[in-house]
N, C-alpha and C positions, 0 to 999 in steps of 0.2 A: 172363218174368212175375215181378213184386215181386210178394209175398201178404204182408201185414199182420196182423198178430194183433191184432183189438180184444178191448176193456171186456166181460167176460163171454163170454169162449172165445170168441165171434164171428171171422170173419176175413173178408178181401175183395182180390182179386186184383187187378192192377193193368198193364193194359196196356206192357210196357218189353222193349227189345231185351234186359234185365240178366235172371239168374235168382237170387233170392236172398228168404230171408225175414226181417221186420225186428218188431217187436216196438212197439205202437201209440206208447210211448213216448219213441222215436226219433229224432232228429234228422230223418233222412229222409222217414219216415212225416210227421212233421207237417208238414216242405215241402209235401209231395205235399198233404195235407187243405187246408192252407192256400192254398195256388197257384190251387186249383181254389174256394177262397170268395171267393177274389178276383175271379175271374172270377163267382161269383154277386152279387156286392158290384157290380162294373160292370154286370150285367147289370138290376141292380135300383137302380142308379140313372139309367141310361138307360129303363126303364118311366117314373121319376118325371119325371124331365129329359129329354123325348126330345130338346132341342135338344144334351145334352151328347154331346163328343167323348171317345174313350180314347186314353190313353196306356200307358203303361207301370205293370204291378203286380205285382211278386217279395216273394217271402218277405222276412223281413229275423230278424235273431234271435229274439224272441221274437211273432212275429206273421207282420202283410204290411201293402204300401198300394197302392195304389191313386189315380193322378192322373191326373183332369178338366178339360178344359175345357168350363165350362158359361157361354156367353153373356149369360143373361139371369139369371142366380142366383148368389150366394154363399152359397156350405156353410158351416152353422152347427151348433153342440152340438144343436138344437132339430131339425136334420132327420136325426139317427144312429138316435132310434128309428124314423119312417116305411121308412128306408131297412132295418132289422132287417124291420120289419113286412112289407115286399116281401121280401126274401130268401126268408122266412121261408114265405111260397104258393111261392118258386118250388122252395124245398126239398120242398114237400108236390107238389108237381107229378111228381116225382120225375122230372128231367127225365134224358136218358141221355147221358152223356155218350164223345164220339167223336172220335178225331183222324185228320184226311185232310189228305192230302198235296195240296200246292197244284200242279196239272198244269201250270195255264196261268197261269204270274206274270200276264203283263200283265190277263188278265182277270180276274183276282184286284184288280188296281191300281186299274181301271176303276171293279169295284163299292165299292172305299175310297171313291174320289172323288168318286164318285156321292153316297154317301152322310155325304161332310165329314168322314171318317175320316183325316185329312189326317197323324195322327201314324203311324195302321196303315199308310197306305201310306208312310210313308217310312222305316220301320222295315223294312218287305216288299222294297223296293227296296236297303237295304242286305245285306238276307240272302238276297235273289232267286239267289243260286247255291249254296247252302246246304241243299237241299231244305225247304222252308221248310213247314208244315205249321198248319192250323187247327184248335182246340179250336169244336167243334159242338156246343151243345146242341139236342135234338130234346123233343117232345111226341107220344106217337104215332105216332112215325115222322115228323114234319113237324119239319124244321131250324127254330128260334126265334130262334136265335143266332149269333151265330160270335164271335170273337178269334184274333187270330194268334198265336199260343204255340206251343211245342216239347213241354212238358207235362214230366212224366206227369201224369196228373189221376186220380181215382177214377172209377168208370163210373158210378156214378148221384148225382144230388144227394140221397139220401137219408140217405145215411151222415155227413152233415153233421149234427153234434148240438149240440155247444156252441161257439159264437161271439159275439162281442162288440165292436160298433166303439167306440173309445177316442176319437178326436178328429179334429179336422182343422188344417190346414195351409195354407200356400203352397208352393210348391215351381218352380223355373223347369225347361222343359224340358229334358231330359239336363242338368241340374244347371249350366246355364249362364246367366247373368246376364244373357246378349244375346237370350237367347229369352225366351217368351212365357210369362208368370205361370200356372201353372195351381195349381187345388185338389188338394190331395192328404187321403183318409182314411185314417186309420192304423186297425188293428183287430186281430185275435188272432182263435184258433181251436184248439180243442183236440181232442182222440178222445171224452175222458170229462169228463159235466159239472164231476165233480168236481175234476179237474186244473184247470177255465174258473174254475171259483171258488177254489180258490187259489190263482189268477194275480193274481184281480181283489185278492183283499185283501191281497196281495204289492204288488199298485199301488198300494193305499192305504198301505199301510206307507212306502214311498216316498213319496210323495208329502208324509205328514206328513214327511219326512226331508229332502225337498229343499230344497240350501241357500240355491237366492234365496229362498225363503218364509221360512227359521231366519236370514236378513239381515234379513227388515223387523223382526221378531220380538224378535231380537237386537243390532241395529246392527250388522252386520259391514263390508258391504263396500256400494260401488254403484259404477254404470256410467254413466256422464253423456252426454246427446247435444254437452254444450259439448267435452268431451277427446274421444269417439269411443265408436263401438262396439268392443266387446274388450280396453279399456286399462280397468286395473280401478284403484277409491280405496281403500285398504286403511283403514277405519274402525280410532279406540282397539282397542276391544274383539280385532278380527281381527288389529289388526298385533300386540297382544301375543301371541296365540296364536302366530302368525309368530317372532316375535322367542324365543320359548323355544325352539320347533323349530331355530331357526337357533343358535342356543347350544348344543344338543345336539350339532347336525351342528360345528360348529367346534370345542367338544370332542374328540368322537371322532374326527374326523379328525387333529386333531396324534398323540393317543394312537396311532394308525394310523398316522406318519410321514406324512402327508401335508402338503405345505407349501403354504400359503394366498395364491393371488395376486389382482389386480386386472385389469381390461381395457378398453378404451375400449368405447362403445357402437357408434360408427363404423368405418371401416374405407375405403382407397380400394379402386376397382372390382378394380384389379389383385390383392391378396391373395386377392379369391374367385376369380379366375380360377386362381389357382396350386393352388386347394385344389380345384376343381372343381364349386365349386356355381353357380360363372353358367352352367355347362351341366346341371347335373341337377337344380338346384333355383330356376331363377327365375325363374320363376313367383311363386315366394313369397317373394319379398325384394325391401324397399323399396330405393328407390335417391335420392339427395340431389344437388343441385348444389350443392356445399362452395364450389368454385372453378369457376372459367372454364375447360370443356372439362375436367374432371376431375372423375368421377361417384366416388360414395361411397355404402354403404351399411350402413345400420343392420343390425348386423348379426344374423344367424339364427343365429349358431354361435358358442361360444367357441373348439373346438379349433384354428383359424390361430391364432390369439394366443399361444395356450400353447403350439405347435410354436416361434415365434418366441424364445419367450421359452428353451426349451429350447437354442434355435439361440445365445442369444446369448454360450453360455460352451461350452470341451471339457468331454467328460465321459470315463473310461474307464470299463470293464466293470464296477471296482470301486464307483464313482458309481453303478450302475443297482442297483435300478430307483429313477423317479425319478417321487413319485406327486405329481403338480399339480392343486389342485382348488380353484373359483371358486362361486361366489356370481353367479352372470351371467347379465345380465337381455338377454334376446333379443327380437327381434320377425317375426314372420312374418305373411304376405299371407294370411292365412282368408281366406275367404268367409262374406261377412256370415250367408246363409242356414244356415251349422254354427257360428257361434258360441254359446256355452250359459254364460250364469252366470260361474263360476272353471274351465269345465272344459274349455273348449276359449276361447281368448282372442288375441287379437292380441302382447300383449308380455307377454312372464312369466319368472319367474327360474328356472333351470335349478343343480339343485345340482350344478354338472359336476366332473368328474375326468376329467385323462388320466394315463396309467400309460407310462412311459417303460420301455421293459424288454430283455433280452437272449429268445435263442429260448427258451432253459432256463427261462427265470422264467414266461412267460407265463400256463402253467397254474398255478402257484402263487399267482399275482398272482388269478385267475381265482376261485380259492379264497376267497383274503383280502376280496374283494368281495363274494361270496356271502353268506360268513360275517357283515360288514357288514351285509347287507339282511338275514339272517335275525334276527340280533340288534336290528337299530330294528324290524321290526316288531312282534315279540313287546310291545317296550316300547309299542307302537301297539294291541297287541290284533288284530293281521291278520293272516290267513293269506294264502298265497297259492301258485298256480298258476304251471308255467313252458313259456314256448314258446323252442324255436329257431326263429328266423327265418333262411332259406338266402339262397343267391345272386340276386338279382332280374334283370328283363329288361335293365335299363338298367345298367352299375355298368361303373368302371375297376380296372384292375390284370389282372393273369396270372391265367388259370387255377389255375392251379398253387398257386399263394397265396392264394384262394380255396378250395381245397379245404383245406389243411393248416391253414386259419383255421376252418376247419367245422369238422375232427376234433377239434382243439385245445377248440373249445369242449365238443363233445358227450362227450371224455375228464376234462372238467375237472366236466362234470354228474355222471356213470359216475363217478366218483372219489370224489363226493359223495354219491352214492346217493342220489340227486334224480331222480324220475321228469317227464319232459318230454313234450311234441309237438310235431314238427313242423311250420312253418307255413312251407310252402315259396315262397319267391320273392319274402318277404320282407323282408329283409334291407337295410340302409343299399347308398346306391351302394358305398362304398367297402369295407362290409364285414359278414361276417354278426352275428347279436347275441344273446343269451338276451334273451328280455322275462318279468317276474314282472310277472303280473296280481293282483292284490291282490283278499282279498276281504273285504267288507265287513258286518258285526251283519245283513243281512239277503240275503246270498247271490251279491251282486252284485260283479263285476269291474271293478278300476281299472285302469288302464296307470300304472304305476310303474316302480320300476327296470329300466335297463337296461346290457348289458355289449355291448361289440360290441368286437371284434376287427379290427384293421387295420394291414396289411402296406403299405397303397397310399397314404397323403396323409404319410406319414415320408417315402417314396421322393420324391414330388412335391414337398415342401420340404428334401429331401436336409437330412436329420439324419443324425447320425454318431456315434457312439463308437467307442473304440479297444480294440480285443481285447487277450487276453492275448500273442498274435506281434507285437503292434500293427500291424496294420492296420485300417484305417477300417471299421466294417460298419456298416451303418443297424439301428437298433430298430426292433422291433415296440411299436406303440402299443396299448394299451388306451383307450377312452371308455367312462364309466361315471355313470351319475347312479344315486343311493338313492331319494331322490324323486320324480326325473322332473323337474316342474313347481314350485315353490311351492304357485303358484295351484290345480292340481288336487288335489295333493295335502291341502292345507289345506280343498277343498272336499267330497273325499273323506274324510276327516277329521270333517270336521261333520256329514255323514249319516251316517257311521257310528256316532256319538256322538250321533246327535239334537241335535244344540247344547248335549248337558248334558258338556262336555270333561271331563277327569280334574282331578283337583285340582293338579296341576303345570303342566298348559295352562290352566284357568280363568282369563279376564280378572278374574273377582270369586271370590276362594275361601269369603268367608263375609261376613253381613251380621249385626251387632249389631240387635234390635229392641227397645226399652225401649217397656213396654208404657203407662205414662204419661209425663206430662212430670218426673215428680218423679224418673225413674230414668234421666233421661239423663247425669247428673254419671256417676253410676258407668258407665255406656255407656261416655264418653267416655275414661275412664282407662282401661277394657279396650280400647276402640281402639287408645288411644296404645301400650298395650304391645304388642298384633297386629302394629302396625305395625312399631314397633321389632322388633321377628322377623324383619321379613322377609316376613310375611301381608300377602295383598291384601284392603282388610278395607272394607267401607261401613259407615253408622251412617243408620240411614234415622229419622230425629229429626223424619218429618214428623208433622200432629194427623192418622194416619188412626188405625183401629182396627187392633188386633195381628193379626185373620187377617186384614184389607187390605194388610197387610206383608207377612204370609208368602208368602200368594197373587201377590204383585208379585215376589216373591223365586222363587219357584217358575216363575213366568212367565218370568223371567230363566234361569230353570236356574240357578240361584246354588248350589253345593254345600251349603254349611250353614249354618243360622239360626239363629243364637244369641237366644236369649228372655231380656229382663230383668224379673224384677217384685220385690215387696219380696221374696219369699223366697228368690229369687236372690243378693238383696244381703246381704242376712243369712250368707250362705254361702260369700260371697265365690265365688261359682259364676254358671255360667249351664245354661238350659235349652238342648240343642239337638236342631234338627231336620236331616234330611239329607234329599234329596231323594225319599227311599222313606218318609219318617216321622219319628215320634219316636225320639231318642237317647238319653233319658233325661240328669240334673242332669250335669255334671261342673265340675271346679274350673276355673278360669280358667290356674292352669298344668299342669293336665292337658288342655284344650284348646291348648293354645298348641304343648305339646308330641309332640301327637299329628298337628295339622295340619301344625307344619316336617317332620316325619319323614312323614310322609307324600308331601307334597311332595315332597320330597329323594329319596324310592327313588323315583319316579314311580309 
């Protein structure tokens, strides 16, 4: 029995072979609320749509869905309250809810069929040895419902208080391209109202933050049906945000000894064979006829390259470690239906590094990386969360090397006095890895840096160095990105920032506004000297009105607006505003001097 402690000392038991108590807040807890509105979410939009069919509806992190096929309808934003509105009697019905164990599969299969439940039964048919079990809801005593689910569920639909469906979708059956399109509604569900309403204005926060919206907004970036879906055009405004980032990372990397290479985009079939991703990875890698009978691919990884390049001179023990890192632009086979925006994308630049190193060094190297990601993000304004990801089902190399690639890591966390989780059976084929989830001005996790450890693709392209007895031993590789992505991270970035960037990333740091035509000579000389600084500077000289400027400047997110009128010029000063307000008069090389050094620290 699970018992849940709800909102106002209340509590409620919970049908499960597990004994334990969970607190409404819970991870668990909300599964359970959640799983089971799901199933009143189907139940209520089969009253509406009795022609509609179910499929499949799991929690998912912050909610659940729910995907339909309904023959004669498309789900619109315009029918998420009717379908509220049904829920909503069959909550008040307080219908009771029960799970029975399926005796007799086949007649179980029968009444699917019967009734055009065509995904239930072939779901039923896959777990038919399983003891496979149905979620019932009654009235009365009289069955109303059914769904084939494992549960747990709550026992009555009354304890259902606050929910709210979000939207809808397409979605193909089991997430495959060759099956049949159905509807999916996404929604949420909480214990206490109050928890439901600050989720909702958490969405709204978001929402204004997301950064295809802060593209049209802004000019950042866009995505063309003429190049493709997931190849992204990186607009002015966004590649120079890009381009300072990418000058920091090149930077600190030399100061880091790290040495900066190049690499083709292509590659013949044969290198991925040797590295191991025509068997574990492709699926998601494009492939090219270069030549006649010799296949080629674009490739998903820079690390073959940089093995190679490692390969193509000796090193001894004294040479190690030897830290390699690219600027390398990748492409991977998405699936159209997860592409999103800059955050998940077909081709994107990877800030990669590999660490060529001896056994002794590894964890130290492990260190210097960390240390790395702790330092850009602070300069980023991000905190961030870290998981281990372990050994997964699929992956090559020894055991044995595999394990001592685990400890290594988790001694190199423990050394740092860095608290982590777990996240088992995650881990790259070749090797396990810390991921730091990023989190962003309003509570939300990116995938960003990562460190993974491997013993097994050195072996595979037999790299060597020479001991101190000189004999040959293979390195231990490190792979390592700070960013991740470009693209995600630059789009994580933007929402974190609202599009208003810091004055060292700003495409536009300040805009001059001369409040008539007779003040724009002196505009123009405060320009030219901005400029000569080193300042990203506009002069917006057009005939509107001065708060029709500012307001376009503020719309922009422009950091600071300098104001000219006569008694600016008299002072040989300007007024300025910053994106919170008024800044009151300052001199023209007291602004000048105040924005390069600002800039400058970030």
């Amino acid at each position: 029995m699970i018992k849940i402690n709800l909102p106002h000392g209340n509590s409620v038991e919970i049908e499960s072979n597990e004994n334990k108590e969970l607190n409404y807040s819970d991870r668990e807890a909300l599964d359970i609320l959640r799983h089971t509105t799901a199933h009143v979410m189907a139940q209520a939009v089969q009253r509406l749509f009795p022609n509609a069919k179910i499929a499949i509806g799991p929690t998912i992190e912050n909610g659940f869905y729910y995907d339909f096929d309904i023959p004669d309808h498309s789900l619109n934003m315009d029918d998420l309250p009717k379908i509220e509105e049904e829920m909503q009697k069959i909550i008040k019905e307080n219908q009771k809810v029960e799970k029975q164990v399926i005796k007799n599969v086949q007649e179980q299969l029968t009444d699917f069929n019967l009734r055009g439940e065509v995904y239930k039964a072939e779901l039923l048919m896959e777990y038919a040895q399983q003891n496979p079990t149905l979620y019932v809801c009654s009235v009365d005593g009289k069955a109303v419902w059914n769904d084939l689910c494992r549960g747990p569920h709550i026992p009555e639909t009354k304890y259902i208080k606050a929910f709210k469906l979000l939207n809808t979708a397409g979605a193909y059956w089991r997430g495959d391209e060759k099956n049949k399109m159905l509807q999916r509604i996404y929604a949420t569900a909480f214990w206490a109202k109050d928890d439901l309403k600050a989720y909702l204005t958490f969405l709204e926060e978001a929402e204004k933050r997301d950064h295809r919206k802060l593209s049209n907004q802004l000019e950042l970036f866009s995505i063309k049906d003429e190049v493709g879906p997931g190849l992204v055009l990186w607009h002015p405004n966004l590649a120079f945000v890009r381009e300072q980032i990418e000058n920091y990372w090149r930077s600190e990397h030399r100061k880091r000894g790290y040495v900066i290479v190049n690499t083709p985009h292509i590659a013949k079939k044969q290198l991925w064979d040797i590295s191991g991703h025509t068997g574990f990875y492709d699926d998601n890698m494009y492939y090219l006829n270069v030549e006649e009978d010799k296949d080629y691919v674009l490739k998903p990884m820079n690390c073959p390259f940089h093995m190679l390049i490692y390969k193509s001179r000796r090193y001894s023990y004294r040479n190690l470690p030897i830290r390699m890192a690219e600027l390398g632009t990748v492409y991977r086979k998405e699936r159209s239906g997860t592409l999103h925006g800059l955050s998940r994308v077909r081709g994107f630049t990877q800030d990669d590094a590999h660490i060529f190193c001896t056994q002794d060094q590894f964890v130290s190297e492990i260190h210097n990386v960390i240390d790395l990601v702790d330092y850009t993000m602070k300069i980023f304004g991000l905190t961030y969360e870290v998981e281990l990801s372990t050994r997964p089902e699929k992956f090559v190399g020894e055991i044995e090397n595999w394990d001592k690639a685990e400890a290594g890591l988790k001694q190199a966390l423990e050394q740092k006095g860095i608290e982590y989780q777990i996240n088992e059976g995650d881990g790259a084929f070749y090797g396990p890895k810390i991921d730091f989830k990023l989190k962003d001005a309003i509570g939300r996790t990116w995938q960003a840096a990562t460190i993974q450890l491997d013993f097994n693709l050195p072996s595979r392209f037999d790299l060597k160095y020479t001991e101190k007895d000189g004999s040959l031993q293979t390195p231990v590789m490190l792979h390592r990105v700070i960013f991740g992505s470009m693209e995600r991270f630059v789009g994580a970035l933007t929402e974190h920032y609202a599009g208003a960037f810091p004055l060292w990333l700003a495409p536009v740091q300040a805009v001059l506004i001369p409040i008539a035509d007779r003040h724009i000579e002196f505009a123009e000389s405060v320009y030219n000297r901005m400029k000569e600084a080193g300042l990203r500077v506009e002069l917006d000289d057009r005939s509107e009105s001065m708060n029709s400027k500012i307001r376009d400047a503020q719309n922009s997110k422009i950091f600071y607006m300098l104001v000219i009128g006569d008694k600016e010029i008299e002072a040989n000063a300007v007024a300025v505003r910053t994106r919170k307000g008024q800044a009151g008069v300052q001199s023209i090389d007291e602004v000048i001097s105040n924005l390069v050094s600002e800039a400058k620290n970030r």
